[in-house]
N, C-alpha and C positions, 0 to 999 in steps of 0.2 A: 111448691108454688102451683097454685089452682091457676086455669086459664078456663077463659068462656066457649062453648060447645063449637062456635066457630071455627076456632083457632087449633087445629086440633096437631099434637106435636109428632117428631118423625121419630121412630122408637126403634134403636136398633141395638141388640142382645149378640154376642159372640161366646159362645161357651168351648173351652179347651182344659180337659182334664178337671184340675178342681178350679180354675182360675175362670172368670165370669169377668166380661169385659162390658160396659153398657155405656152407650149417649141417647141423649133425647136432646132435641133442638127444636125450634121454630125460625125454619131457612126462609129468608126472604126471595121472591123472584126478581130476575131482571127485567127492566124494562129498555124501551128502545129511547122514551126519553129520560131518562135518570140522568143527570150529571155526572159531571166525572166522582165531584167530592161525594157524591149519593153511592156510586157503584163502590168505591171503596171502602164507605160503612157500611153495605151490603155485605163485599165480602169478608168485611173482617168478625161476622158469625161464621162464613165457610171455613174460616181457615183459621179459628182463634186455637181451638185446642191443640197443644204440641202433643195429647195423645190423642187414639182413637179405637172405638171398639171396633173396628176394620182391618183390616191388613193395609195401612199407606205404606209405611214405608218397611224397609228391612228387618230393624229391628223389632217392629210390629208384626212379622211374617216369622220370625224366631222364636221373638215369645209365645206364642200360641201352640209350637210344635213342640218346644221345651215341656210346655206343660200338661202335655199330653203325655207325660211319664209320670206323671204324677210324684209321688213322693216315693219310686222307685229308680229312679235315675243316676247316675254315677258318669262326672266328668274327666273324665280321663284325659292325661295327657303322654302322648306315648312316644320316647326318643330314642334314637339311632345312635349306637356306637360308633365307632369309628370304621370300623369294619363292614357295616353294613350301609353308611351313609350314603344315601343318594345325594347327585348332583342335580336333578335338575326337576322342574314338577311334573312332567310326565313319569318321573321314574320313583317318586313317592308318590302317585297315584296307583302306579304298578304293584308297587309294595304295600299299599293299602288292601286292593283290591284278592293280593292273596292272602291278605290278614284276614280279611272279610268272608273269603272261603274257608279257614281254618276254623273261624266261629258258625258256621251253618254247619258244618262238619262236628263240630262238637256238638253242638245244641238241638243236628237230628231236623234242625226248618228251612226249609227253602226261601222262605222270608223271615228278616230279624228286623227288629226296628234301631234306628240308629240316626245319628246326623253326627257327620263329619268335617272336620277344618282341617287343612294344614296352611300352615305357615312357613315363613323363614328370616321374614326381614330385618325383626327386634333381636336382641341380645347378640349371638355370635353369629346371626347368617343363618345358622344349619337352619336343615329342613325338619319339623316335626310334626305331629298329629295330634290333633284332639279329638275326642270321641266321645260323645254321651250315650251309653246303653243302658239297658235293662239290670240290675242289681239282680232280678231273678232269672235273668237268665243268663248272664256275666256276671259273677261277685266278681273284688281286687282279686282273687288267689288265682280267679280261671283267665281276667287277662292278661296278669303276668307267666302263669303256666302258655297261654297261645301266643303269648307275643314272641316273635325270633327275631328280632332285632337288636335286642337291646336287656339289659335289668333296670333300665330307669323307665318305673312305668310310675304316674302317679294318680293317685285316685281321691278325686272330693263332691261331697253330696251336691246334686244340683242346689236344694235350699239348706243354707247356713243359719239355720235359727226361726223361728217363729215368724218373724216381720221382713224374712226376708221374701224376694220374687222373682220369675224365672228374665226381668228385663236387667237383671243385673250380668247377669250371665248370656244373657241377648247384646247386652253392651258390649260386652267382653269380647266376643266373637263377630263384633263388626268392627272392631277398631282399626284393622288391619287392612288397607287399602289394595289392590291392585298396582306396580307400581313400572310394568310393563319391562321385567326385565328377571327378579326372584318371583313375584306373581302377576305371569300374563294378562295384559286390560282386559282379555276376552273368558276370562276363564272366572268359573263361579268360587267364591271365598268357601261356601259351609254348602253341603250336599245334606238332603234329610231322606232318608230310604220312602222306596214307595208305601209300603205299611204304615207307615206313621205316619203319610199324610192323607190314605185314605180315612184314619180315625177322625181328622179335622170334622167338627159337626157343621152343620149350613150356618149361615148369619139369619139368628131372628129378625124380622123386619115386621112392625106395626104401627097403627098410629091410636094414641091415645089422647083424651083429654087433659090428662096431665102431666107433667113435668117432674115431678117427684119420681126419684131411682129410689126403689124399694130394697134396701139392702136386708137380704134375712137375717134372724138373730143368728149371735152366735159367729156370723161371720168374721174372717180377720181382712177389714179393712186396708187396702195397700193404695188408695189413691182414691181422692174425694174430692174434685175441683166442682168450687162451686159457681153457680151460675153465671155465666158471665152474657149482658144481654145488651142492646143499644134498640133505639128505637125502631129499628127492624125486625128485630128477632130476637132470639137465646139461646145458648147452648148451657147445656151440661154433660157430666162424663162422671164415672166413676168406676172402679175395678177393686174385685176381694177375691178371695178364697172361699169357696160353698162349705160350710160346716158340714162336716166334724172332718174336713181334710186336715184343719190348723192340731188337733190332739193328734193325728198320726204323725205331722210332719215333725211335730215337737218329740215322740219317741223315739221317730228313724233321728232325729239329733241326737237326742239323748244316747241312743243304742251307736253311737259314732265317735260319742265323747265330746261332742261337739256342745257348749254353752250357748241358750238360747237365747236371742236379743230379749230385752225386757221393756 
């Protein structure tokens, strides 16, 4: 969609690993005399997309660190026998924490990258952990060999196939509420080490005359809303995969055994 030199739109670019998150809108301002019925189709440009190339909400602050692993990433989820079960979450944070030195200690870094969860609420109560590392510098074998907890360790690729995306797995890991009692109101759900969020790159920000999101070839497309506009203004959004991430991600499947969406 072309617009006239005037009108020029607000362009803003989030790049995280191979994922490319983009909006362009034309925001209306407010005024002092706008009606009530005027400010509300005012705001419903600010606030129509339920995504956004920004960080709004949580799971928008997930995906973006998720995918800064790129197609080297492994979901682990790692459980406590009987023996070793912690009771309460400062004491599976305790047990993280020297899991977490057990891997610097292997791997020889003083900094790893990681984001961690624990839970307890769903299925039997217990307490367990989830953990997304590095595949090169954790495979399954090294954090079943470091984990002392337990033999139920399990391991699956952050992406599941071709068409899938790191907000599925951002889903995943908000579901779990706070519920002031197995997870204190005041205490954070997922931890992301500091390494991995200094890689987060800045938000592009420009203004352009037009409206058209340039998706380059070859990209694998994961969400394409399109314009949606009212006499005020317009937004658009869309988010993909920068080629040739999609042919590597498809052989770290392949190389998993994992069947690609089609």
């Amino acid at each position: 969609m072309r617009v006239d030199n005037q009108a020029l739109w607000y362009c803003v670019r989030q790049r995280a690993g191979p994922l490319v998150k983009e909006c362009r809108a034309l925001r209306p301002s407010y005024s002092k005399t706008d009606t009530p019925d005027i400010r509300r189709e005012k705001a419903e440009i600010k606030r129509n997309s339920g995504d956004s190339s920004v960080c709004r909400t949580r799971r928008d602050r997930l995906e973006l660190r998720l995918a800064l692993f790129g197609s080297d990433g492994i979901f682990y989820t790692l459980t406590f026998d009987r023996e070793h079960e912690p009771h309460s979450l400062d004491e599976t944070r305790r047990k993280w924490k020297s899991f977490l030195y057990r891997l610097r200690r292997w791997s020889g870094k003083r900094e790893i990258d990681y984001i961690y969860l624990i839970e307890g609420r769903h299925g039997d109560h217990r307490y367990h952990i989830h953990a997304v590392l590095r595949d090169s510098d954790f495979p399954p074998a090294v954090v079943r060999y470091l984990w002392p907890y337990g033999i139920d360790v399990d391991d699956q690729p952050l992406l599941k196939g071709e068409m899938d995306s790191y907000s599925r797995l951002a889903e995943y890991m908000n579901k779990e509420r706070s519920d002031g009692v197995i997870i204190p109101l005041d205490k954070k759900l997922w931890v992301v080490s500091q390494s991995l969020r200094r890689q987060l790159p800045p938000l592009e920000k420009w203004r352009d005359e037009s409206g058209i999101i340039e998706i380059p070839p070859g990209a694998v497309v994961l969400q394409e809303q399109p314009p949606y506009r009212n006499r005020f203004g317009c937004y658009t959004y869309a988010k993909w995969f920068s080629p040739p991430f999609n042919e590597r991600a498809r052989a770290r499947a392949n190389n998993l055994g994992i069947e690609s969406n089609k």
